[in-house]
C-alpha positions as CSV (number, residue, x, y, z in Angstrom):
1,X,25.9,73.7,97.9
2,X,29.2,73.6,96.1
3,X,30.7,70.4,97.9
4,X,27.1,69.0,96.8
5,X,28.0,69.5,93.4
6,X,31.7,68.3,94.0
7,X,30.5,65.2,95.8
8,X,27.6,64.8,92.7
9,X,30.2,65.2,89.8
10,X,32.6,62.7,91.7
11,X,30.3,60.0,91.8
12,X,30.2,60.1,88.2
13,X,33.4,59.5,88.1
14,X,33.5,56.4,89.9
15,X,34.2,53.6,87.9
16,X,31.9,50.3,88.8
17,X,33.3,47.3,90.3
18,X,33.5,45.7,87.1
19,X,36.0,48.2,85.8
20,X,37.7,49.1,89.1
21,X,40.9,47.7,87.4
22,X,41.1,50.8,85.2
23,X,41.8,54.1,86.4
24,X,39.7,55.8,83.5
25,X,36.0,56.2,83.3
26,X,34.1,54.0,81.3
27,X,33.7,54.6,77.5
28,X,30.1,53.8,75.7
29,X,31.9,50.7,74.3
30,X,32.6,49.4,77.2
31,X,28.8,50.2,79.3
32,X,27.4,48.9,76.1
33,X,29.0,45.5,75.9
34,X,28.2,44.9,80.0
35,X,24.6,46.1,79.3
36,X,23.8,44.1,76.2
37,X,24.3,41.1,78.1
38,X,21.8,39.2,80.1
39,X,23.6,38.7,83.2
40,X,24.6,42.6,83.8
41,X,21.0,43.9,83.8
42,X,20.9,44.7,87.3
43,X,24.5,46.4,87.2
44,X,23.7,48.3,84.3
45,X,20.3,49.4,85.7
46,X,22.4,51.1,89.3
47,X,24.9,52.7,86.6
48,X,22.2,54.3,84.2
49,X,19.8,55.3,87.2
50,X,22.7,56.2,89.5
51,X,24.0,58.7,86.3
52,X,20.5,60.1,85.7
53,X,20.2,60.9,89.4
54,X,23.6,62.9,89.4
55,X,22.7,64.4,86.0
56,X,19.7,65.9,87.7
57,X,21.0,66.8,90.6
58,X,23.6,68.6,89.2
59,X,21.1,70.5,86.3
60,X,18.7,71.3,89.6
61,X,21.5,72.7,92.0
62,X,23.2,74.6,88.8
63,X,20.7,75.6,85.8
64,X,17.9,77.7,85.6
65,X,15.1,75.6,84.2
66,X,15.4,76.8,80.9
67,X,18.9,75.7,80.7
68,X,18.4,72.2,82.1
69,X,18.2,69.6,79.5
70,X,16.7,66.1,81.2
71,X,13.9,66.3,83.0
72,X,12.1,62.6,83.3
73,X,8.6,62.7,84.2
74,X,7.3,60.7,87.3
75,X,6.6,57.1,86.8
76,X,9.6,57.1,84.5
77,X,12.2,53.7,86.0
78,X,15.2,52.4,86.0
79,X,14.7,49.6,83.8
80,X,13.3,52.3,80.7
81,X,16.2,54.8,81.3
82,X,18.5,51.5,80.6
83,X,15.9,50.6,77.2
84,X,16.2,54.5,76.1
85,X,20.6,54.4,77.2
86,X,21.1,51.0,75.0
87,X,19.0,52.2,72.2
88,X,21.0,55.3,71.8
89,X,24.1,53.6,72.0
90,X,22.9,50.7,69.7
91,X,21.7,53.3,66.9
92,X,25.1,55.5,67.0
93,X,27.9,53.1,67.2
94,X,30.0,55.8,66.1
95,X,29.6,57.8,69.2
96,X,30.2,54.7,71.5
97,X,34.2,55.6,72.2
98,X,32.7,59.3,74.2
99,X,32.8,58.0,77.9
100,X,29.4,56.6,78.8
101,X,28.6,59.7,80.9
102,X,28.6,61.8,78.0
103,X,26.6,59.4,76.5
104,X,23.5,58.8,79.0
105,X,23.1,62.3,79.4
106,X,22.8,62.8,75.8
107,X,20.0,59.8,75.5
108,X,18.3,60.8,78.5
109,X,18.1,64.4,77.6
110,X,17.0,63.3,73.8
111,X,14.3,61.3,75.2
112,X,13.2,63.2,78.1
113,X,13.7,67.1,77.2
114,X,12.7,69.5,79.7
115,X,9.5,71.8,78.6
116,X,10.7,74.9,76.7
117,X,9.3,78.3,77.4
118,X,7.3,79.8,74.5
């Protein structure tokens, strides 16, 4: 289960192609300039969905359920994870330098909270 987790949290860490030439993970700034234009859709869709997945994963294999904090219902896709990512990053420019991890998992969580015990 741990190397699970290890293997999970690396591919997070994996810069994409694009920014292969830099040895640091991508900031928002950079993940929202690629996404906002209209030839990087389909990269920007395998980034978002491929963090979401790993975010998940790593809440599933890791937190209770009461600790986890994204939990996307079914029928939820890759192409609205990407709407929810660049409207989060588009409404707080001022967070945009946090690397784009950071980010997604915060817009993700915001936007699809996992159900609270009363």
């Amino acid at each position: 289960m741990n190397q699970l987790i290890a293997l999970a949290s690396a591919l997070l860490l994996i810069p994409s192609a694009a920014h292969a030439q830099s040895s640091a993970a991508p900031d928002g700034n950079t993940i929202y300039d690629d996404c906002t234009k209209p030839t990087s859709e389909a990269h920007c869709m395998s980034y978002v969905f491929g963090a979401a997945e790993g975010i998940a994963l790593v809440e599933k294999s890791t937190l209770p359920m009461e600790k986890r904090t994204f939990c996307p219902a079914n029928g939820v896709t890759g192409p609205q994870m990407l709407d929810v990512v660049l409207a989060y990053m588009k409404a707080n420019p001022k967070l945009r330098h946090h690397r784009s991890i950071m980010l997604v998992h915060q817009a993700l969580a915001d936007a699809f909270p996992c159900p609270q015990k009363e």
